[in-house]
MITORMI-112955 format. One record per residue: residue number from 0; x, y, z of N, C-alpha, C, O in turn. Coordinates in Angstrom, 1 decimal. Atoms other than C-alpha are relative to their C-alpha. Layout:
+-----+--------+---------+--------+---------+----------+--------+--------+---------+--------+--------+---------+--------+
| seq | n.east | n.north |   n.up | ca.east | ca.north |  ca.up | c.east | c.north |   c.up | o.east | o.north |   o.up |
+-----+--------+---------+--------+---------+----------+--------+--------+---------+--------+--------+---------+--------+
| NUM |      X |       Y |      Z |       X |        Y |      Z |      X |       Y |      Z |      X |       Y |      Z |
...
+-----+--------+---------+--------+---------+----------+--------+--------+---------+--------+--------+---------+--------+
This chain:
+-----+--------+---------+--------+---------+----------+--------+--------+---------+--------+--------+---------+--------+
| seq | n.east | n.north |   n.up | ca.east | ca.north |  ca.up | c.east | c.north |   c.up | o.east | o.north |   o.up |
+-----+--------+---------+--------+---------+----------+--------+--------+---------+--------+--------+---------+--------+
|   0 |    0.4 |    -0.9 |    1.1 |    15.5 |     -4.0 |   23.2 |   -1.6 |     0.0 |    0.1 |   -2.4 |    -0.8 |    0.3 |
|   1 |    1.7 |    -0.4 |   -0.2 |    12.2 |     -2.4 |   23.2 |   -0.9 |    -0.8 |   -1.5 |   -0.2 |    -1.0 |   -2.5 |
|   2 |    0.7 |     0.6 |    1.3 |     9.4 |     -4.2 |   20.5 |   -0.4 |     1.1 |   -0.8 |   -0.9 |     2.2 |   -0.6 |
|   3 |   -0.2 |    -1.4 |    1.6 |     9.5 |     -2.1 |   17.1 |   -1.2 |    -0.4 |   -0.5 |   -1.7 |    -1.5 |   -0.4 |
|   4 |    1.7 |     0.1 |    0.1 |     5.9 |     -1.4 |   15.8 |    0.6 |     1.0 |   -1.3 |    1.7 |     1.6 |   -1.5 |
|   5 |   -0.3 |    -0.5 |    1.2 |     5.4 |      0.1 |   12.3 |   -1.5 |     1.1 |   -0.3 |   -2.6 |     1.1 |    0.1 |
|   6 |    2.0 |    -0.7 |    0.5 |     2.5 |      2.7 |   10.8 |    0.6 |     0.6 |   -1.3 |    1.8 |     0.9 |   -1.4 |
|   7 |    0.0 |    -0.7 |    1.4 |     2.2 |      4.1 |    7.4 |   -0.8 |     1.2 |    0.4 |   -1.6 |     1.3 |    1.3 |
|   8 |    0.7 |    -1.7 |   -0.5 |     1.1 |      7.8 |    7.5 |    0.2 |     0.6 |   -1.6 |    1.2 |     0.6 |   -2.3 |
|   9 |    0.2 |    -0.5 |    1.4 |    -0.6 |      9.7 |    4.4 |    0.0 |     1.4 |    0.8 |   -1.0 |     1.4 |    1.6 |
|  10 |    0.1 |    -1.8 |   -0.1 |     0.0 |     13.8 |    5.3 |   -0.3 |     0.4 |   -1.2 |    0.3 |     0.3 |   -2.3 |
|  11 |    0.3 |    -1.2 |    0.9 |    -2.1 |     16.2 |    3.6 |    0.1 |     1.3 |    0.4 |    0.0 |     1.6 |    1.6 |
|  12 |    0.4 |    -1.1 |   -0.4 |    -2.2 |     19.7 |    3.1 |    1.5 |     0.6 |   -0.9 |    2.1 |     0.1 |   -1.8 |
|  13 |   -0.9 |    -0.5 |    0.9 |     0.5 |     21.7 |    1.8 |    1.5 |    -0.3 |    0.4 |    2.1 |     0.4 |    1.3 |
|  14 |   -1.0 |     0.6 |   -0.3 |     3.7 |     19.5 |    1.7 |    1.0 |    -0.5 |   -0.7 |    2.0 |    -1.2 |   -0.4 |
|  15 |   -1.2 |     0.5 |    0.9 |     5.1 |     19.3 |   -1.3 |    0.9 |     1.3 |   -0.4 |    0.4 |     2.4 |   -0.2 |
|  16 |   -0.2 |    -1.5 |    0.6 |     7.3 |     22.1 |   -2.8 |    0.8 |     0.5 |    1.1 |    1.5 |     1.5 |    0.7 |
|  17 |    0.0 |    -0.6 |   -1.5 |     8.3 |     23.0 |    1.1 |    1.4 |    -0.7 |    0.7 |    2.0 |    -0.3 |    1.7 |
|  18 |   -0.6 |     0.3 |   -0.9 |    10.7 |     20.8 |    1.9 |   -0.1 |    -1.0 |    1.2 |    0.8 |    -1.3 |    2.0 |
|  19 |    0.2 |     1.3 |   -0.8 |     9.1 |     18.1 |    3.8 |    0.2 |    -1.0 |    0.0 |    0.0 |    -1.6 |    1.0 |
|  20 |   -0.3 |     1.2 |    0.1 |    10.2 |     15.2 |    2.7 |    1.5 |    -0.4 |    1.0 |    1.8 |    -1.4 |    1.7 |
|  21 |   -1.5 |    -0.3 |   -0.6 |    13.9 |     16.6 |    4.1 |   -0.1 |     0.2 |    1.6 |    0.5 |    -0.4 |    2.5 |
|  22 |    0.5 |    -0.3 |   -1.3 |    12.6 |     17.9 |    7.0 |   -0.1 |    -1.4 |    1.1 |    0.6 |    -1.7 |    2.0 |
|  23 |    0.6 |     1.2 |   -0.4 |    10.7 |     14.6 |    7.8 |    1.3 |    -1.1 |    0.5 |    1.5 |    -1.8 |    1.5 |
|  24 |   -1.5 |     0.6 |    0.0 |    14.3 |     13.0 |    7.1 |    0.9 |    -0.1 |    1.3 |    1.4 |    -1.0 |    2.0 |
|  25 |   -0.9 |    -0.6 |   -1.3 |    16.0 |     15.0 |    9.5 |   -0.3 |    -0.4 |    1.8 |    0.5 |    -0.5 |    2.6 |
|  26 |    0.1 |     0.4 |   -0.7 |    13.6 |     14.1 |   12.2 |   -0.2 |    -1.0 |    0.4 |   -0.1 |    -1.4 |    1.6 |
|  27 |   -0.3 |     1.5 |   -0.2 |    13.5 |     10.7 |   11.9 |    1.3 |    -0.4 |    0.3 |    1.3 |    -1.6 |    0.7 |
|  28 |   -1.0 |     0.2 |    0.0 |    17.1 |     10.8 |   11.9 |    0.1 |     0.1 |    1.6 |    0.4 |    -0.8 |    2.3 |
|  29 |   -0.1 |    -0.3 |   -1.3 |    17.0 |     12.8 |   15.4 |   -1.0 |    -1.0 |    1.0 |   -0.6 |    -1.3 |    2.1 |
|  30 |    0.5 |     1.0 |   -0.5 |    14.5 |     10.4 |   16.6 |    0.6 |    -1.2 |   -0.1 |    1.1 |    -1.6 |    0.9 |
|  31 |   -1.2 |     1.1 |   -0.2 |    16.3 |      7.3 |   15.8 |   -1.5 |    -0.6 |   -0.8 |   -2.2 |    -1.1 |    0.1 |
|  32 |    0.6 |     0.5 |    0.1 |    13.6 |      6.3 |   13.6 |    0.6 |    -0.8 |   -1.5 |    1.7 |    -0.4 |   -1.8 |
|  33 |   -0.1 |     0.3 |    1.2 |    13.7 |      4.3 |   10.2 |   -1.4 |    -0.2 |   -0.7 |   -2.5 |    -0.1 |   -0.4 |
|  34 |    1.5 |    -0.4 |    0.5 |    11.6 |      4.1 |    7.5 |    0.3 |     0.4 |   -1.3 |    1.3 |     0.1 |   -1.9 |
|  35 |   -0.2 |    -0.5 |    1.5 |    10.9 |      6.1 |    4.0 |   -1.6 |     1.2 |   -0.1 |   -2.7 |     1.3 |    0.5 |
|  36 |    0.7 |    -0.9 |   -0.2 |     9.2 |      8.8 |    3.0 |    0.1 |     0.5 |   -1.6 |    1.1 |     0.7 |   -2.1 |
|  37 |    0.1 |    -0.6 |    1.2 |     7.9 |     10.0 |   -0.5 |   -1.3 |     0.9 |    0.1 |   -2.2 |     1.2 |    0.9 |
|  38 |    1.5 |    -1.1 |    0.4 |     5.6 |     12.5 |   -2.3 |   -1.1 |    -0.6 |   -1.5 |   -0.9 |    -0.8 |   -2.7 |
|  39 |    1.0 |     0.6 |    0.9 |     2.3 |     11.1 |   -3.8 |   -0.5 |     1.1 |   -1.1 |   -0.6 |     2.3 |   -1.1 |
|  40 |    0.4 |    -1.0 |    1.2 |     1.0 |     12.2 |   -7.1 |   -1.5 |     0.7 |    0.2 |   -1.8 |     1.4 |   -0.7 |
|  41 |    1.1 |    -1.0 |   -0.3 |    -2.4 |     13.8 |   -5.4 |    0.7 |     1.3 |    1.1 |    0.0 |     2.0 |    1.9 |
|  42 |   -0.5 |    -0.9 |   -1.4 |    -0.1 |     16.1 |   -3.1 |    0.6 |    -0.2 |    0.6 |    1.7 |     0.3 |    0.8 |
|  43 |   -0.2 |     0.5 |   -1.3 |     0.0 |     14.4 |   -0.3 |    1.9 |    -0.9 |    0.1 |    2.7 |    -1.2 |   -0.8 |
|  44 |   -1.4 |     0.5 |    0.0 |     3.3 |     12.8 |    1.2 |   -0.5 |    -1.3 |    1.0 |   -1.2 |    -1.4 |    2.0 |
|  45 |    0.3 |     1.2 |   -1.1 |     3.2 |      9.2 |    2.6 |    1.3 |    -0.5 |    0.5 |    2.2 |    -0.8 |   -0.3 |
|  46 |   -1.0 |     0.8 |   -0.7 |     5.6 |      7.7 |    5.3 |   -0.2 |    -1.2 |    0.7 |   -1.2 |    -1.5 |    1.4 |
|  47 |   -0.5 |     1.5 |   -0.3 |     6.9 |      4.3 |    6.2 |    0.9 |     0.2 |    1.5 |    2.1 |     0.2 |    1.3 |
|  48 |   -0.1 |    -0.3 |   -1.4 |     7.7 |      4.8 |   10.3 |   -0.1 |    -1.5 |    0.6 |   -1.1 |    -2.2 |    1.0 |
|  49 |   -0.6 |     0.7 |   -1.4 |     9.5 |      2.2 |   12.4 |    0.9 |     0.5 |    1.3 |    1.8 |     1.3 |    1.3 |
|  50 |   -0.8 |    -0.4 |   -0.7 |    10.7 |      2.5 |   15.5 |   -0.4 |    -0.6 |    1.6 |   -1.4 |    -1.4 |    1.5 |
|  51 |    0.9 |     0.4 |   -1.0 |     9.7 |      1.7 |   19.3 |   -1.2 |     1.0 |    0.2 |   -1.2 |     2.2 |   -0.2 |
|  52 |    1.0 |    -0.9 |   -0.3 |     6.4 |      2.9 |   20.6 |   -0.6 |     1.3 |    0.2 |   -1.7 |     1.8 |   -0.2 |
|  53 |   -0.1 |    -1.3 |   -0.5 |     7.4 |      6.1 |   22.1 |    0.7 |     1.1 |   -1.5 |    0.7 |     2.3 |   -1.8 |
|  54 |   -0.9 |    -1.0 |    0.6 |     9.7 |      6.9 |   19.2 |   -0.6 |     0.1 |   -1.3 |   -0.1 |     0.9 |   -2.1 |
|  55 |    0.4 |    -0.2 |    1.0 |     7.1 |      6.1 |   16.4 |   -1.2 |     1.1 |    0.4 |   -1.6 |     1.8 |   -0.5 |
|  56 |    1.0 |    -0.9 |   -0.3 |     4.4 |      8.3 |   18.6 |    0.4 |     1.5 |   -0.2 |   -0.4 |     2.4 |   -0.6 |
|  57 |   -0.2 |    -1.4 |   -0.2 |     6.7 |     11.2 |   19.0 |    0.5 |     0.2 |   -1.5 |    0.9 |     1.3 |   -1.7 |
|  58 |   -0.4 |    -0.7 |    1.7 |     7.6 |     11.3 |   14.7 |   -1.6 |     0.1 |   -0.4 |   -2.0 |     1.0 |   -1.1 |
|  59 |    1.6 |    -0.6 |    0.3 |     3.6 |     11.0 |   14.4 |   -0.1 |     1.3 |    0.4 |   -0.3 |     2.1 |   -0.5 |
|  60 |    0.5 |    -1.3 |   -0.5 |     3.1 |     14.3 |   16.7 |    0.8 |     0.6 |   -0.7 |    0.2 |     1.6 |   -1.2 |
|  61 |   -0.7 |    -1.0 |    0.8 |     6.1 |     15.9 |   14.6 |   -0.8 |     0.2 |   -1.5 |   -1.0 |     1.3 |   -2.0 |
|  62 |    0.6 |     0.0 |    0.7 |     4.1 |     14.5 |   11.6 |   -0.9 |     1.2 |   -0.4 |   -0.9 |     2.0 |   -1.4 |
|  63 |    1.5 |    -0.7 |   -0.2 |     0.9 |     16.4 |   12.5 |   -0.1 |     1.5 |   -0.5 |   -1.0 |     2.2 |   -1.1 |
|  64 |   -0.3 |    -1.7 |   -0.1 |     2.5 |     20.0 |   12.7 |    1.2 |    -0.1 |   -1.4 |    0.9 |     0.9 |   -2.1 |
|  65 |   -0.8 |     0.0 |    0.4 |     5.6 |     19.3 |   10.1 |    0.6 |     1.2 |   -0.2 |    0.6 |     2.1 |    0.7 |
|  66 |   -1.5 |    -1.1 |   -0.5 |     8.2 |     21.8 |    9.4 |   -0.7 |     1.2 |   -0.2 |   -1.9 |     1.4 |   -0.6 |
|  67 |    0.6 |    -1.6 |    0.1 |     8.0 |     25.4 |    9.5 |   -0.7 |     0.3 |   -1.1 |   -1.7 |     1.1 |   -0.8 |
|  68 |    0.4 |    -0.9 |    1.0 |     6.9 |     26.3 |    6.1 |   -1.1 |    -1.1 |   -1.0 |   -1.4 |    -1.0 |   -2.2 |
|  69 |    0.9 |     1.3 |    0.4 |     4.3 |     22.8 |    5.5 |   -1.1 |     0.5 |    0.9 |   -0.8 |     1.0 |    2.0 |
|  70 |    0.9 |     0.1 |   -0.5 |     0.7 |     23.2 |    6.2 |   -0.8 |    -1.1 |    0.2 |   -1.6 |    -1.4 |   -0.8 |
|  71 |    0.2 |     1.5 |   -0.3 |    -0.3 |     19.9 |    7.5 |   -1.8 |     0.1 |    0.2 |   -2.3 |     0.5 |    1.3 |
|  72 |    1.3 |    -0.1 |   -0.3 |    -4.1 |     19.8 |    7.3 |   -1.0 |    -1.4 |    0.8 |   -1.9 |    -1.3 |    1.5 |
|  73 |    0.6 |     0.9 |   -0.8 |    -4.9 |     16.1 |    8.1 |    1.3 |    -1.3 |   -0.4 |    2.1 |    -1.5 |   -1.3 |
|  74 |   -0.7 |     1.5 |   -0.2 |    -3.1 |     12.8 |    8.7 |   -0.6 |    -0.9 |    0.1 |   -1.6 |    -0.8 |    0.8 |
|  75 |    0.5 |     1.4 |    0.0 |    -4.1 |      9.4 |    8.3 |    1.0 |    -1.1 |    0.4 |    2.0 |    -1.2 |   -0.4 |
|  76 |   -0.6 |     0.7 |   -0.1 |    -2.5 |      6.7 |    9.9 |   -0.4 |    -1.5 |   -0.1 |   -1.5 |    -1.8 |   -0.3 |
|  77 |    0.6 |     1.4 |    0.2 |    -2.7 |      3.0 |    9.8 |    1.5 |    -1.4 |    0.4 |    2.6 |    -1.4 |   -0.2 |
|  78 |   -0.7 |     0.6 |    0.0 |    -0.9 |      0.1 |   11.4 |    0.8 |    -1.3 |   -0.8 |    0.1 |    -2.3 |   -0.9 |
|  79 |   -0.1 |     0.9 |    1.0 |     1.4 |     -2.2 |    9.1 |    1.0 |    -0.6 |    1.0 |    1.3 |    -0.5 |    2.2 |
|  80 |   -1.2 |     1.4 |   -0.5 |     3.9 |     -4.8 |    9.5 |    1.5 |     0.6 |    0.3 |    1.8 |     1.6 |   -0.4 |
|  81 |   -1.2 |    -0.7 |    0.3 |     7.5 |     -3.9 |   10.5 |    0.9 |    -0.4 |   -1.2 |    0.8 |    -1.5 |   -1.6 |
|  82 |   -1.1 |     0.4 |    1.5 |    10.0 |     -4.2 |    7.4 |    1.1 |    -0.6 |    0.4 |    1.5 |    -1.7 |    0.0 |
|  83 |   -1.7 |     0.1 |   -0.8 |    13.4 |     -4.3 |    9.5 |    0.5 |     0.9 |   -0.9 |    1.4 |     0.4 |   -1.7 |
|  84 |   -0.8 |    -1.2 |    0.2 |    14.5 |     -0.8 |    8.1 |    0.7 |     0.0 |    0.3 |    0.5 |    -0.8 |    1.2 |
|  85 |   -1.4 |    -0.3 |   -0.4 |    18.0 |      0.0 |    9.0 |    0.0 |     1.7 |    0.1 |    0.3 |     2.3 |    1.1 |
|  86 |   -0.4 |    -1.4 |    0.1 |    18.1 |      3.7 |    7.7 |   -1.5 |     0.5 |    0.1 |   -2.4 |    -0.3 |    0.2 |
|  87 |    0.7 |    -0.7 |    0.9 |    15.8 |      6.6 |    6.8 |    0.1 |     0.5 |   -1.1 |    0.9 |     1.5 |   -1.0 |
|  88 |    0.0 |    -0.5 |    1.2 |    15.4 |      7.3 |    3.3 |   -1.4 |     0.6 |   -0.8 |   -2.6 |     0.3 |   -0.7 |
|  89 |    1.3 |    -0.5 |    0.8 |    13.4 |      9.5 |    0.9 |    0.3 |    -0.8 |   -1.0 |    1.5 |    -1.1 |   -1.2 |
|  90 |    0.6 |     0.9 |    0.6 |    12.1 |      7.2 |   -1.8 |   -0.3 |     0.8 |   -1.6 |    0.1 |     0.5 |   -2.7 |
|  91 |    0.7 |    -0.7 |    1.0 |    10.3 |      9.6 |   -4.3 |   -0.7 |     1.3 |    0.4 |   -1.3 |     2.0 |   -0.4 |
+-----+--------+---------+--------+---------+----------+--------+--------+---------+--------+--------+---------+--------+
């Protein structure tokens, strides 16, 4: 088994209202990621991203651009601890 690495990620820009949280859901699901995913009270949406290396890089680059109808203006990421997630879930 590959070593599971974690990041927290604040997306701004236009992301609430849109459908992102579900979105985000969906591709962490098709990634095989776990994790969580809510909407903060300035806008923004922050996620909780486990997974291996390749599979937390490639839900970051989905991050960046998110779903069709989200205007993703900037991302912030930051490395944390892993949790041991099992699922993905939206939170709030």
């Amino acid at each position: 088994m590959s070593e599971q690495v974690a990041r927290e990620v604040s997306v701004h820009g236009t992301v609430q209202g849109v459908g992102f949280r579900y979105y985000t859901a969906a591709e962490a699901d098709r990634l095989g990621v776990h994790g969580w995913v809510r909407n903060e009270p300035d806008g923004s949406v922050t996620a909780h991203i486990e997974g291996t290396l390749a599979q937390v890089n490639a839900m970051l680059a989905w991050l960046a651009v998110g779903s069709r109808w989200a205007r993703v203006t900037h991302v912030e990421t930051k490395v944390v601890a892993v949790g041991g997630h099992r699922s993905f879930r939206i939170t709030g």
